[in-house]
C-alpha positions in Angstrom: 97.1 94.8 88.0 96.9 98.5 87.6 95.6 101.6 89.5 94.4 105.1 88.0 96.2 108.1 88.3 93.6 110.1 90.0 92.7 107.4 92.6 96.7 107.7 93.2 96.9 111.2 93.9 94.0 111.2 96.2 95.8 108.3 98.5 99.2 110.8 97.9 97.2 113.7 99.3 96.2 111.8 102.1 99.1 110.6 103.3 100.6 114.0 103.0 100.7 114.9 106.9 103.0 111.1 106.7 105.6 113.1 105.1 109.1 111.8 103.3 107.5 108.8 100.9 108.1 108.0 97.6 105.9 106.7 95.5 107.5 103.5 92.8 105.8 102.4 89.6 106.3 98.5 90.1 104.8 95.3 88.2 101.6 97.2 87.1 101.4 99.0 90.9 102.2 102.0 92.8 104.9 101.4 95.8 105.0 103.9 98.8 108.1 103.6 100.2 110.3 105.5 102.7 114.0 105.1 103.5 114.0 102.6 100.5 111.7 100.2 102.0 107.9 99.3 100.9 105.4 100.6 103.6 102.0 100.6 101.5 100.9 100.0 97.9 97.9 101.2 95.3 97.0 98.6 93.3 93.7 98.3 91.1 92.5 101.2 92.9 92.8 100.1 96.1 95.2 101.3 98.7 96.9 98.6 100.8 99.3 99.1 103.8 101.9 96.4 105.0 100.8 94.5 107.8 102.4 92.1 110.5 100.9 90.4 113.8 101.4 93.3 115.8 98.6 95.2 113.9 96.5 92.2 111.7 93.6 92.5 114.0 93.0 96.7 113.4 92.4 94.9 109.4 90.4 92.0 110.0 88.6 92.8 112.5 87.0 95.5 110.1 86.6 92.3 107.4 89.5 94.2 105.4 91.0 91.9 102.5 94.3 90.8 102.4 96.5 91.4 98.8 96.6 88.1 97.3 97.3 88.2 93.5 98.4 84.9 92.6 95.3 83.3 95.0 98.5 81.8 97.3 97.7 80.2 100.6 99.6 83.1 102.7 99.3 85.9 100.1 101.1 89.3 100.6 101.8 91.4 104.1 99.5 93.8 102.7 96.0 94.7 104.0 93.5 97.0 102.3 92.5 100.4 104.5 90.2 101.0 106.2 87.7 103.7 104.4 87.5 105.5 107.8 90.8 105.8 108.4 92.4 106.4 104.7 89.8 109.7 104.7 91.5 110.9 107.7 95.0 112.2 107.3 95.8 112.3 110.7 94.4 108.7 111.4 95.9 107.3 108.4 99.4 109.0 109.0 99.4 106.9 113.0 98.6 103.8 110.3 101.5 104.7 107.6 103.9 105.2 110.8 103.1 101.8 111.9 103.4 99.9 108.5 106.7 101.6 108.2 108.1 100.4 111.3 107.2 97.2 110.1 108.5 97.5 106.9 111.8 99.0 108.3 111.8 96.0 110.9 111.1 97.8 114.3 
């Protein structure tokens, strides 16, 4: 696993109108985290936001992929973005908000 630098920034920039993340290198990865908990990661270029029942249909019904690294049955809580909605800063900061809640239990 690993992401690029560049690729990074751009997803940074983007989530700039979420405001008050920071980002964590971890196990080859980039973290987004607010308030000390995980909201999103960047891994091999591509950007990934967590994901619960309360908001898994906005991801598959747009046949997003779900992070899986080890290939496990349930893989991750983490769903890739949306190209639509990761170019739009306003869109993607209603998305980051909601991953955060659910990262933050709410």
């Amino acid at each position: 696993m690993a992401y690029s630098e560049e690729v990074h920034q751009y997803a940074s920039e983007q989530l700039s109108e979420f405001k008050e993340f920071t980002c964590k290198k971890m196990f080859g990865a980039m973290s987004y985290m607010r308030d000390g908990k995980a909201f999103a990661c960047f891994v091999d270029d591509k950007f990934y936001l967590k994901v619960d029942e309360s908001n898994l249909e906005d991801y598959t019904s747009r046949g997003m992929e779900q992070f899986n690294p080890r290939k496990t049955a349930k893989g991750m809580p983490y769903w890739t973005v949306p190209k639509e909605i990761s170019d739009d800063k306003k869109e993607l900061k209603k998305w980051a908000t909601r991953s955060w809640k659910i990262a933050i239990g709410k």
